[in-house]
N, C-alpha and C positions, 0 to 999 in steps of 0.2 A: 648312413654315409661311412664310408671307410676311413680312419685316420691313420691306421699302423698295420702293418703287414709282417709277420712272422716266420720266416723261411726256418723251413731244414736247409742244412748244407749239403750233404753227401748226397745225390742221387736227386734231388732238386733244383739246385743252383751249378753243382760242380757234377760230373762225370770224373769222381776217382777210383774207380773198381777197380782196375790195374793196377797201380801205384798200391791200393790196397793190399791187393790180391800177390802182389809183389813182395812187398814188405812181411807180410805173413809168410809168407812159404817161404821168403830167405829167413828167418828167424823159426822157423820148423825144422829146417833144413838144419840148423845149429844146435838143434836141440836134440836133433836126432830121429827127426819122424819126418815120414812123407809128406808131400805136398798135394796142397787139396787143385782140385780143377777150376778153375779162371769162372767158371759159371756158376759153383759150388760158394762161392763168394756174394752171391747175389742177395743169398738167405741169409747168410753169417752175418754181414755186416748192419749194423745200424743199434744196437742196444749196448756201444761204447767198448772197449780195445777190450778190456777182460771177458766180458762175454764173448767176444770175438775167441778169443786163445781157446772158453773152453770150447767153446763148438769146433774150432778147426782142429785141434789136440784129438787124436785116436782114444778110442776107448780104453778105459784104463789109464790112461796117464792125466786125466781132469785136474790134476789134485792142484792145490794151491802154490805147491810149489814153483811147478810146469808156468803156471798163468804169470806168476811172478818172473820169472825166469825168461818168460818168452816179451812180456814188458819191459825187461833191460836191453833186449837187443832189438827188439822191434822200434822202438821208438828212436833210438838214437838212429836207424837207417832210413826209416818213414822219414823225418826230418831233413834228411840229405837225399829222400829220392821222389818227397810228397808232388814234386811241380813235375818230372819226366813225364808222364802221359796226362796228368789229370788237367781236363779243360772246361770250361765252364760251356754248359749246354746251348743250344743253336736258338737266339734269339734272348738270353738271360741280359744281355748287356741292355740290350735295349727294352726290353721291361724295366729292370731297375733307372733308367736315365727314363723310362714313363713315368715312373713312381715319383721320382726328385721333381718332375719337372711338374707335376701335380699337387706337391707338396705335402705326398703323404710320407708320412714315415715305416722306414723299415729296419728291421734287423734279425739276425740267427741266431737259433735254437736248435743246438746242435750234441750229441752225444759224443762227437769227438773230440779226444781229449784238449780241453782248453789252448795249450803251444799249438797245437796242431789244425785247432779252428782258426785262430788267429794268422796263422802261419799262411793258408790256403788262402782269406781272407783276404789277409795284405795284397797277396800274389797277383791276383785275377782281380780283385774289387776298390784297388786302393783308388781309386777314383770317386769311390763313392760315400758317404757320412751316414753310414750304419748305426741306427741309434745304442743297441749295444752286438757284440758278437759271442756269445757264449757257448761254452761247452760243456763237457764232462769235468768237475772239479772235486776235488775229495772233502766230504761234510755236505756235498751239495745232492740231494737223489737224481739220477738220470731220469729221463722222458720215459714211459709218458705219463712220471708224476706231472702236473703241471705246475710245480713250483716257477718252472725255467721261462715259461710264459708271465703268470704274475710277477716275476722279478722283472719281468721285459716292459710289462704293464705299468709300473711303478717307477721305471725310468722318463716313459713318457709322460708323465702327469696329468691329471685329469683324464686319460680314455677309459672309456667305458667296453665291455665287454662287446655289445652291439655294434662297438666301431671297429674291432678288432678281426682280421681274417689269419685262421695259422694254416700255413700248407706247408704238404711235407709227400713222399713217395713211400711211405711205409705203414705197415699196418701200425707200429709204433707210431708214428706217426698220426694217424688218425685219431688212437686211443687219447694223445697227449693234447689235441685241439677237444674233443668230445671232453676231456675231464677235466677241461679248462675252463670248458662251457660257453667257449667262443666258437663262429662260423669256422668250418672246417674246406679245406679243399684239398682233396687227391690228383698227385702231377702223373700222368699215365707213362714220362718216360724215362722214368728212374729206374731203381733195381727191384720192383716191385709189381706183380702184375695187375691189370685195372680191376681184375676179378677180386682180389685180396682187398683193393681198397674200397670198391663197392660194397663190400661185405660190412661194412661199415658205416655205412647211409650216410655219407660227409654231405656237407651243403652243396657242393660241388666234386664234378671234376676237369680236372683242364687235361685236353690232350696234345694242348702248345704253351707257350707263353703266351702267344697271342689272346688267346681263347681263357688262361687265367687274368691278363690284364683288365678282359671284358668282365670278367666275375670283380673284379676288385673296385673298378672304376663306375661299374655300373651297376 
């Protein structure tokens, strides 16, 4: 039986690529290098903003400084432009009001930095009693340690692993429920193709909400 459910946020819950994809190329743009393509974004994102910088950063300019540099100005416009396109996927409202109304508990596990999980969070979900919402925090390792799941684990009390389902749209994602050593499920319409995350033998994959409610519920 399922007690807790473990979402990714980006590309499973929300459709933020643009807003993403936004945000980075005006802070490219500032630093002096071109901007990557709206599809090029698909790949980059998900392993938390600094890995983000150095993959979208040209050749040659990776270095720490760039990454740093591109996280002062990134974050301050992400914040003031996170809500203009990014919308929560077609049917997520009403999975999570399945979940509440079944009394399982849920919450995110998310590589986006902590303001900015919470941020998106409130926006789109504030209706809903997320057991925790977590992100990228400094001292904390990003996914797919599975630390971010056992801390999720340990908020709930008492669940056990077998009751636990994480889904997520990335191979990151996959890695982070497998080393978790919880049921895993692949969402097929995030930023991520089905191929990538079949490659990965997840317990499941959903190619709706509908279709992962049935994996969760039954």
């Amino acid at each position: 039986m399922t007690k807790l459910v473990i979402f990714d946020l980006d590309g499973t819950l929300l459709n933020t690529i643009d807003d993403l994809a936004g945000a980075c190329n005006y802070a490219l743009d500032k630093c002096g290098y071109p901007a990557r393509r709206a599809e090029e974004y698909n790949t980059l994102v998900g392993r938390g903003i600094y890995n983000l910088f150095r993959g979208a950063l040209p050749e040659g300019a990776k270095d720490e400084e760039n990454v740093e540099r591109m996280a002062e100005i990134f974050i301050p416009y992400y914040d003031a432009h996170k809500c203009d396109m990014t919308r929560p996927y077609d049917g997520i409202i009403q999975l999570l009001s399945s979940l509440e109304k079944a009394g399982i508990k849920f919450a995110i596990a998310s590589n986006k930095y902590q303001e900015g999980a919470e941020g998106v969070a409130a926006e789109y979900f504030g209706q809903f009693d997320f057991l925790k919402v977590l992100g990228q925090r400094e001292g904390f390792p990003i996914k797919p340690s599975p630390d971010i799941v056992y801390e999720i684990m340990a908020a709930a009390e008492g669940i056990e692993k077998d009751e636990v389902i994480y889904v997520g749209d990335s191979n990151v994602d996959m890695e982070t429920g497998i080393n978790a050593g919880v049921r895993t499920v692949g969402v097929t319409w995030g930023f991520r193709t089905r191929e990538e995350l079949a490659s990965f033998n997840p317990w499941g994959l959903a190619d709706t909400p509908e279709e992962l409610l049935d994996y969760i519920i039954n």
